[in-house]
GUKE-453516 format. One line per 2 residues: number of its first residue (from 1); for each residue x, y negated, z of C-alpha. Coordinates in steps of 0.25 Angstrom, whole numbers. Layout:
<atoms>
NUM	X:Y:Z  ...
</atoms>
This chain:
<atoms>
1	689:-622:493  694:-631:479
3	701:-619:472  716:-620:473
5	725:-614:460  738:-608:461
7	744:-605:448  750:-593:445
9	762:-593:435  773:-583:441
11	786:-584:433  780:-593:422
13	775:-607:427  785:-613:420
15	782:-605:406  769:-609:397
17	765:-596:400  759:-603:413
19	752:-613:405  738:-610:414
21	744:-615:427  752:-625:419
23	738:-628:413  731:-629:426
25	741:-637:432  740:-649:422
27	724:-649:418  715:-641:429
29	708:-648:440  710:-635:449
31	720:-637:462  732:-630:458
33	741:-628:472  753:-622:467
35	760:-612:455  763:-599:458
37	777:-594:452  787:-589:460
39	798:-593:450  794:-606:453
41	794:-608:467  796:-622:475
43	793:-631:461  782:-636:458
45	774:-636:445  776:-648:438
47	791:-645:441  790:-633:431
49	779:-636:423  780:-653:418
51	768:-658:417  760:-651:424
53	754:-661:431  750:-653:444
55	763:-651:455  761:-639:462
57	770:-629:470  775:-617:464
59	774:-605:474  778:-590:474
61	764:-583:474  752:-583:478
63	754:-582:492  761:-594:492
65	749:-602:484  738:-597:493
67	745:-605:504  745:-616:498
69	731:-617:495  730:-608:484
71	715:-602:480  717:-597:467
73	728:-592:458  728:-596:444
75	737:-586:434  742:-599:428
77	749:-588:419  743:-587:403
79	755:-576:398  753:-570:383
81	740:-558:384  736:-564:395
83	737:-551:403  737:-551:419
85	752:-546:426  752:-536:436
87	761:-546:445  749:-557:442
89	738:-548:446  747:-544:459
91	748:-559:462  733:-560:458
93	731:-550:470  739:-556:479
95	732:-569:478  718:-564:480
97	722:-556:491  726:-570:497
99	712:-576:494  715:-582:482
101	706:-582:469  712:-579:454
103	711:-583:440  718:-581:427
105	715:-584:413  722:-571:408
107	717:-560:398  717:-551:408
109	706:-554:418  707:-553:433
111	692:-551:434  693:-536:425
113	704:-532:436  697:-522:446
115	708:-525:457  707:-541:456
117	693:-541:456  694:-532:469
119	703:-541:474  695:-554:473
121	682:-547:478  691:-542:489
123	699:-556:492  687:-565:489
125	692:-572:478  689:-575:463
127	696:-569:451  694:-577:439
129	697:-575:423  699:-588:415
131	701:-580:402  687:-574:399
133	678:-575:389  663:-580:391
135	652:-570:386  644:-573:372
137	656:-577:362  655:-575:349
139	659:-580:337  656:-595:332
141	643:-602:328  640:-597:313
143	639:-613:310  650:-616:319
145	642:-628:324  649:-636:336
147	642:-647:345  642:-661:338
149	651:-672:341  661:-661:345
151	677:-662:342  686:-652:345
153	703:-653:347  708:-641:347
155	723:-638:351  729:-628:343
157	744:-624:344  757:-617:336
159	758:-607:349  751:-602:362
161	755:-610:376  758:-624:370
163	750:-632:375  738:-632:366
165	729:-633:379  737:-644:386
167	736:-653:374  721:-649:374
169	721:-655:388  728:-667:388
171	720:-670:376  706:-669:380
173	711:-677:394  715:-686:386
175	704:-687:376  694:-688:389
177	703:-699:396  701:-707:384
179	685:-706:385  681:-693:376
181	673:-681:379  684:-670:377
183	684:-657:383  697:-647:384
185	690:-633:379  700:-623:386
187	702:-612:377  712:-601:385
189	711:-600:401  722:-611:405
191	714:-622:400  700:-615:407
193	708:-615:418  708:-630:417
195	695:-633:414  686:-623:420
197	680:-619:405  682:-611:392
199	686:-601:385  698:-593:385
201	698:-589:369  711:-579:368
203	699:-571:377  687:-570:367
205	687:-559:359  692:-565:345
207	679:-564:337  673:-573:348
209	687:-583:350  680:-594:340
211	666:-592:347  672:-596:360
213	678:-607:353  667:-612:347
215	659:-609:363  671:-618:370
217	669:-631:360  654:-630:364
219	655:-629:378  667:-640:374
221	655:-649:369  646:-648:381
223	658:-657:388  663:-665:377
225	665:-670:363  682:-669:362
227	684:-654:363  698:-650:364
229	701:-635:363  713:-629:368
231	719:-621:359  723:-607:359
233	737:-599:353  740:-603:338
235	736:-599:324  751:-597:323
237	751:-588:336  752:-572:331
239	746:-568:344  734:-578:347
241	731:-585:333  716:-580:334
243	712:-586:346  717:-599:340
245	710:-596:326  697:-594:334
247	697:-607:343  700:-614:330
249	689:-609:323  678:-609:335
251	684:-622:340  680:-629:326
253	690:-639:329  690:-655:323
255	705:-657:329  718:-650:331
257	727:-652:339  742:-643:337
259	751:-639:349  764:-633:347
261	777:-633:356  788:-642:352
263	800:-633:346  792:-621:345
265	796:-613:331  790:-599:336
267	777:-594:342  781:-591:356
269	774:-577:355  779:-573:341
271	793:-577:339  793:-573:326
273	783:-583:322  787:-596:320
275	778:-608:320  774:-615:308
277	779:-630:304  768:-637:313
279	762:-644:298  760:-629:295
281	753:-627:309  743:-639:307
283	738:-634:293  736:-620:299
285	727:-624:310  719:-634:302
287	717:-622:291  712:-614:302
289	703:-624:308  696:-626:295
291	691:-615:292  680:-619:301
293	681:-634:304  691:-643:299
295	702:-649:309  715:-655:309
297	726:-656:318  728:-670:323
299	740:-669:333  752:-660:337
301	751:-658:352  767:-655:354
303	773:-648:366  786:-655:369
305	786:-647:382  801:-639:378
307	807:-654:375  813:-664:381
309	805:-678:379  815:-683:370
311	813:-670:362  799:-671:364
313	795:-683:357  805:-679:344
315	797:-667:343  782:-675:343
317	788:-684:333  795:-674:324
319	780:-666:325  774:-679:321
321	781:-679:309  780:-667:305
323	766:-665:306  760:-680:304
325	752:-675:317  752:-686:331
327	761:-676:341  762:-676:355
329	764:-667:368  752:-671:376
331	758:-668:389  772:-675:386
333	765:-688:381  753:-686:384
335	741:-684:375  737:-697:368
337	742:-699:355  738:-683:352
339	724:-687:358  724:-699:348
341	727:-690:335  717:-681:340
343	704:-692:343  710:-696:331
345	706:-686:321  695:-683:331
347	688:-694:328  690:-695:314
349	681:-685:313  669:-693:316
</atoms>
């Protein structure tokens, strides 16, 4: 039987912190039948959720998504630690005892849970981690040598939850549309979810986080030669500046690309902290890269997604200014003109 997703996003599909079912919903190739929130009953997703490019019911529970096809349920859920609820876990249950597989991309895995585990055996059915970490990391290559021919765009960000991962998306479909090799290198358990492979690096343990880095951009190169890496928390971001330091400096990037939120002053975490002048923000992240390979960033990815249109474009153009950067939100617009800054100074570089 083709494998059947329902997403389960209880009391929060309509918040980012669902962005794996929103993730899903717009990039995977998986057959998604419906969302589960019961705060959102009788709409649909792309109701709740513009642009999700998928339209599928919104049910109660589990129950309700295994009659309507239902084969497995997703936790479309990525909340902060990554821990698993006890209400999730009871739904968890329920769903297997109604023969229904289970996945999630949390810190806490379902396969190191003895009463899960003897659920699925006892149920028949699967219990799957997205957020593990392969066997034999370390840290990178002493001559930090990378395939040749090989460019890497790495989306990096002024926050966690942004869209650094979208605009990676949109950007290497794009960038393939257009007669390129590019590969999307998923970096956290969302964009595995989508394309079947990576690694989710806020997993590793930190003295390996820029050996997994430098693993994805070769198994990145065994499928192409325009690698773009989705980015991971921020180098402003208290809580998860060190995965994003590590990607940077395992990753070896040639291009970035910068995502912030339109209107956003303060980390969403850490309200104390404000965020930088974004001028301030490039220069920070281009010191960081170079202390193992020189890149610059060529575009500012915006999210306009707390504007309205008119707003929205006042915002890219101000950003424009202020940076002397190309802006754009890649799901408002669409992805080209940031795609064109990006091949751009990609290849410039010969």
């Amino acid at each position: 039987m083709t494998e059947r997703l329902a997403i389960l996003a209880e009391g929060l599909f309509d918040q980012s912190d669902a962005k794996t079912g929103h993730g899903v919903l717009r990039f995977g190739d998986r057959d998604v039948v419906c969302v589960v929130d019961s705060t959102q009953v009788g709409k649909t997703s792309a109701s709740v959720v513009p642009f999700s490019r998928r339209d599928v019911p919104i049910v109660a529970d589990v129950t309700a998504a295994q009659a309507l096809g239902a084969t497995t349920v997703l936790i479309g859920i990525a909340p902060g630690g990554g821990k698993l609820t006890p209400a999730w876990r009871e739904t968890l249950l329920l769903a297997m005892s109604l023969g229904l597989n289970v996945e999630a991309g949390l810190h806490t895995l379902l396969s190191d849970d003895a009463e899960l585990v003897a659920a699925a055996a006892q149920y028949g059915v699967e219990v799957r981690d997205l957020r593990t970490s392969p066997v034999g990391l370390s840290v990178p290559r002493l001559d930090l040598s990378r395939s040749a021919g090989i460019r890497v765009v790495h989306t990096v960000g002024t926050d966690c939850a942004i869209g650094k991962m979208t605009t990676g998306l949109e950007l290497a479909d794009a960038a393939k549309a257009r007669g390129r090799q590019s590969v999307f290198v998923a970096t956290g358990q969302t964009g595995i979810a989508i394309t079947g492979w990576g690694i989710a690096v806020d997993h590793v343990i930190a003295d390996y986080i820029a050996g997994a880095a430098e693993r994805l951009i070769d198994e990145g190169a065994t499928r192409g030669d325009l690698l773009f890496l989705e980015g991971q928390g921020s180098l402003i971001h208290p809580g998860y500046s060190g995965v994003t330091q590590g990607l940077l400096h395992g990753a070896q990037p040639d291009v970035l690309v910068l995502q912030h939120l339109a209107g956003q002053t303060v980390n969403d975490d850490y309200r104390s902290r404000p965020i930088p002048p974004l001028p301030d923000v490039v220069r920070l992240y281009e010191q960081s890269s170079a202390a193992v390979r020189p890149a610059r960033v060529a575009a500012i990815a915006l999210n306009t997604k707390l504007l309205d249109d008119a707003g929205a474009q006042r915002a890219i153009k101000e950003t424009e200014v202020l940076t002397g950067l190309v802006t754009d939100d890649v799901v408002r617009n669409g992805p080209d003109r940031l795609l064109d800054a990006v091949l751009d100074a990609v290849d410039a570089l010969g």
